[in-house]
TITOR-901112 format. One line per 10 residues: for each residue x negated, y, z of C-alpha. Coordinates in steps of 0.25 Angstrom, whole numbers, plus 2048, in hexadecimal, padded with zeros to 3 digits. Last residue first. Layout:
<pts>
X,Y,Z | ...
</pts>
This chain:
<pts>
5B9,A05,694 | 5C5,9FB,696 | 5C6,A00,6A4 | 5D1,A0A,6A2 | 5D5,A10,6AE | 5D5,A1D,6AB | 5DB,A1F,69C | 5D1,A1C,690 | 5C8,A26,68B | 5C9,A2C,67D
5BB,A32,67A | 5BB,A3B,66D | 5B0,A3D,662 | 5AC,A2F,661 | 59D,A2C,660 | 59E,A1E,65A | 592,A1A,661 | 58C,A0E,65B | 57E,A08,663 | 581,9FC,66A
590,9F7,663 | 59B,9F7,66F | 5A3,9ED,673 | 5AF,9F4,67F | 5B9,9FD,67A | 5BE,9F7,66C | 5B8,9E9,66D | 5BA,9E6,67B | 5C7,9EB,67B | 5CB,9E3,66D
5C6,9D7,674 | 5D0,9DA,67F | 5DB,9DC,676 | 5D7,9CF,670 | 5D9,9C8,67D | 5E8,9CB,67C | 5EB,9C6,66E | 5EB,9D1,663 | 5F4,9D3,65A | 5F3,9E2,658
5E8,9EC,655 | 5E8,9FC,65A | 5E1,A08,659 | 5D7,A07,64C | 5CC,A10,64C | 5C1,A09,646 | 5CD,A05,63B | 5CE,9F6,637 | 5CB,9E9,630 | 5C6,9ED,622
5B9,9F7,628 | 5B7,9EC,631 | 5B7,9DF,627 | 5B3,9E8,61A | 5AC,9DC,611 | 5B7,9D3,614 | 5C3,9DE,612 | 5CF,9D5,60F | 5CF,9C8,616 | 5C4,9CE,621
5CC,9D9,622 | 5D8,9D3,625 | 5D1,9CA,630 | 5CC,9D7,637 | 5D9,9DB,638 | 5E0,9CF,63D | 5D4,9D0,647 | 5D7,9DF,64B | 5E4,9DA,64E | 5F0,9DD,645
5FA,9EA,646 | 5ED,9F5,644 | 5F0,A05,649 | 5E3,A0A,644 | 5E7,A08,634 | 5DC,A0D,62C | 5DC,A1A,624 | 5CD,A1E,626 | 5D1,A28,630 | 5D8,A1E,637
5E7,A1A,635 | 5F3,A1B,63C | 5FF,A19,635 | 60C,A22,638 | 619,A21,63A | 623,A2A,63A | 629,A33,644 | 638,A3B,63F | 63F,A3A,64B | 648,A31,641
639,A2A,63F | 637,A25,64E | 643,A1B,64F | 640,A15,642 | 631,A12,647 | 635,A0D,652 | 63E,A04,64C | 633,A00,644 | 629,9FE,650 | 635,9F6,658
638,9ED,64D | 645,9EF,645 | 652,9E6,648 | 657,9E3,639 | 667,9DF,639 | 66C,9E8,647 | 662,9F2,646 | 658,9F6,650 | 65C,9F7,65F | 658,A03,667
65D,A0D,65C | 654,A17,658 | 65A,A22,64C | 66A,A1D,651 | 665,A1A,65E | 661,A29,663 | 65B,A29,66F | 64E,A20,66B | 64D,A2F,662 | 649,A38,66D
63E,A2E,673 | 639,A2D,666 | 637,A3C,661 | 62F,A3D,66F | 627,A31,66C | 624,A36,65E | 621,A42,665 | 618,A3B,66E | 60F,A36,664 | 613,A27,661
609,A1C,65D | 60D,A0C,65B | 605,A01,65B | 5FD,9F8,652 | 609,9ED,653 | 613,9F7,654 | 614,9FC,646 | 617,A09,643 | 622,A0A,639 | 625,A10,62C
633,A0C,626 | 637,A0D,618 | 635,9FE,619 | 62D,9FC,622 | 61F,A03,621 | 616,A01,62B | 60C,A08,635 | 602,A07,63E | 602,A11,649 | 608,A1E,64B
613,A27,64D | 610,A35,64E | 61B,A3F,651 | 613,A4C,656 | 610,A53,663 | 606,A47,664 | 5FC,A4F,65A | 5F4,A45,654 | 5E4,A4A,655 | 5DE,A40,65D
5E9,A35,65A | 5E0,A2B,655 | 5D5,A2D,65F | 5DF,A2B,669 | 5E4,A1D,662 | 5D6,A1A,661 | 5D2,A1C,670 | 5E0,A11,672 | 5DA,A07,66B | 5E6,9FF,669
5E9,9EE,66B | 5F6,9E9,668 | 5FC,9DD,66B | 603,9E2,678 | 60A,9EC,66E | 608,9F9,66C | 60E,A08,66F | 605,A15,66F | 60B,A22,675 | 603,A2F,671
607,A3D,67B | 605,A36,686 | 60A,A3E,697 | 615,A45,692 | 61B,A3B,68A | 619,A32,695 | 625,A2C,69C | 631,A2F,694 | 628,A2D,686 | 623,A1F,68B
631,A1B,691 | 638,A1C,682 | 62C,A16,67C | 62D,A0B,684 | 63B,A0A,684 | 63D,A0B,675 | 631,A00,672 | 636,9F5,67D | 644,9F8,674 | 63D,9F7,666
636,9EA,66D | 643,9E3,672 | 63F,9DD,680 | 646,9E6,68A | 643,9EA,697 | 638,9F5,695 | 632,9F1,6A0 | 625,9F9,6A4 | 619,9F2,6A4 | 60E,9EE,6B1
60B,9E0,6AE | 60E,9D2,6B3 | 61A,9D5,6B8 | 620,9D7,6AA | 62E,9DF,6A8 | 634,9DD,69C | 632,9E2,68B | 626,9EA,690 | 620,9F6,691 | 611,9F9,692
60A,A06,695 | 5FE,A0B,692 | 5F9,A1A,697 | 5ED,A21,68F | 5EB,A15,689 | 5DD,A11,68B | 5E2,A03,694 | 5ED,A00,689 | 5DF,9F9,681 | 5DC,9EE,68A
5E2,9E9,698 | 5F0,9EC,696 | 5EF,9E8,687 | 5E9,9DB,68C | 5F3,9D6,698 | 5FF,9DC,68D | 5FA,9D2,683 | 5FA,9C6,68C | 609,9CB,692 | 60D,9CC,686
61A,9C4,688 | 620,9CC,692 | 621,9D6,687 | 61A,9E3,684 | 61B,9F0,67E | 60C,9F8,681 | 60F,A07,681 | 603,A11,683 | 603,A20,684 | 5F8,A27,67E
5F4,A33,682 | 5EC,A3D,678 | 5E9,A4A,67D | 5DB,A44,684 | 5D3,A43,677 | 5D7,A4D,671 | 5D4,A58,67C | 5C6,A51,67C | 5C4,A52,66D | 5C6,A62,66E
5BE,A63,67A | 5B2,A5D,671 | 5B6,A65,665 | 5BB,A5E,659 | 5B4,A5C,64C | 5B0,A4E,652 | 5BF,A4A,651 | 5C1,A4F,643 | 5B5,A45,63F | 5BA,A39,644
5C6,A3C,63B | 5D3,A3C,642 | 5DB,A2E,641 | 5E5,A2E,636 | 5F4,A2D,635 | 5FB,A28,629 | 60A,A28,625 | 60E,A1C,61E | 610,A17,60E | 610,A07,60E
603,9FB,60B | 606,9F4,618 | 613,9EF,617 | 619,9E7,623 | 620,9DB,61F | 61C,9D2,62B | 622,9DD,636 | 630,9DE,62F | 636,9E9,629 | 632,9E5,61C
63E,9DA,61D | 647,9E7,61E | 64C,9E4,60F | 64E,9D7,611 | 657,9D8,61A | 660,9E2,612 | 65E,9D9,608 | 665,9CD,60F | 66E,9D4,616 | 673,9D8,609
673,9C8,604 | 67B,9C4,611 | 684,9CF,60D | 685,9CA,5FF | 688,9BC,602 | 692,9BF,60D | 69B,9C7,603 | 699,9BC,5F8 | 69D,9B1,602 | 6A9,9BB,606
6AB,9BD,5F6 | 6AA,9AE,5F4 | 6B3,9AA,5FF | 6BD,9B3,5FA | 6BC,9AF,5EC | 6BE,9A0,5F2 | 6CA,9A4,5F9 | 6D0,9AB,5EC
</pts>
């Protein structure tokens, strides 16, 4: 009889350990080195050049300054390199940047968000954005210190998206039966979605502040939990041509690709003419990517651009 008790505990033991086991494994895909590319997603393109020159002159100016972007940067001590560039570089044509960190920093002007869990340093930031300036930006962009954005393309982007609406945009991916915007290329919200965002960080049944107890989700897939009870889903942004704008890789991961699997098409493979962000860059590559994108020119091509997006007073990237 003890020995048939031993075996039905060791039995017992066995198949919970071998149902925890499965039921890890099926969130493996959760995980950042599992995305799946090839996935049904919401898609969200660019306006034509050409429905832009078919506005009126008054028509493009109005555009043009109706969209505010709000800019978040989360940071860590440990960033302080990254931070120096961003601060100097492309958060500059934000309409208002703003970085928050995990603790408080002497060396730079951040507000302290005291804590050094990312989904929380996301909640507050969000949190005290909306407080502050949802009547002053009607777009919020959030990135990370790696990141680097063209901030005249994000507007062109968002030209003719309607604010008033849930939009959550960026680079998507599919987890799961989860779609999620990942954090890497940076993270779009209108002010609605900010709005329906702020309302539901109340309620910590749909948005806890702590994931789960067995499988803690990363701060851009909670997020994306948190925002689809207020019924926001994510969206991938694309150009008119259906390329991704918001890239997760460096342009020089991305040019490397194309050279493996495009050798005759290098450019045309790599990326969009209008792409918004790249990540994993090293400081001084942010400011190779502002010399490139603002300052080298090619004597004799004019783009002729419809629209003008200036950056802030006080830019002097220009």
């Amino acid at each position: 009889m003890i020995s048939e008790s031993n075996s039905f505990v060791k039995g017992v033991m066995l198949g919970g350990l071998f149902c925890v086991l499965i039921t890890l494994l099926g969130h493996v895909n959760t995980g950042h080195g599992t995305k799946t590319h090839h996935h049904e997603h919401h898609h969200i393109q660019a306006p034509n050049k050409e429905d832009v020159l078919n506005l009126s002159e008054g028509e493009r100016m109005e555009l043009s300054h109706s969209i505010r972007v709000y800019c978040i940067i989360l940071v860590k001590p440990k960033d302080l390199g990254h931070w120096a560039a961003v601060k100097e570089t492309w958060s500059k044509h934000c309409d208002k940047a703003d970085f928050y960190s995990s603790e408080n920093v002497k060396v730079f002007e951040s507000i302290d968000l005291n804590t050094n869990d990312m989904w929380m340093m996301m909640r507050k930031a969000y949190k005290l954005a909306y407080e502050r300036y949802k009547d002053e930006y009607n777009w919020f962009f959030l990135a990370h210190p790696t990141t680097f954005a063209v901030i005249e393309n994000l507007k062109y982007f968002l030209l003719k998206k309607d604010a008033s609406q849930p939009f959550y945009i960026g680079h998507t991916v599919k987890s799961g039966e989860l779609e999620y915007v990942d954090s890497d290329g940076g993270i779009v919200l209108s002010i609605e979605s900010l709005k329906r965002l702020s309302k539901v960080f109340e309620d910590s049944d749909k948005c806890p502040e702590q994931g789960g107890l067995i499988w803690k989700l990363s701060e851009d897939k909670q997020l994306a939990v948190c925002l689809k009870y207020t019924g926001v889903l994510a969206e991938n942004a694309e150009d008119s041509e259906g390329k991704d704008v918001f890239n997760t890789k460096s342009v020089g991961s991305l040019i490397k690709e194309a050279m493996a699997n495009h050798p005759q098409q290098v450019m045309e493979g790599c990326c969009s003419d209008m792409a918004i962000t790249f990540n994993g860059l090293a400081p001084n590559h942010m400011h190779v990517m502002m010399y490139g994108v603002y300052r080298l020119r090619a004597y004799g091509h004019d783009f002729k651009d419809a629209l003008v997006f200036l950056p802030p007073a006080g830019s002097d990237n220009d």
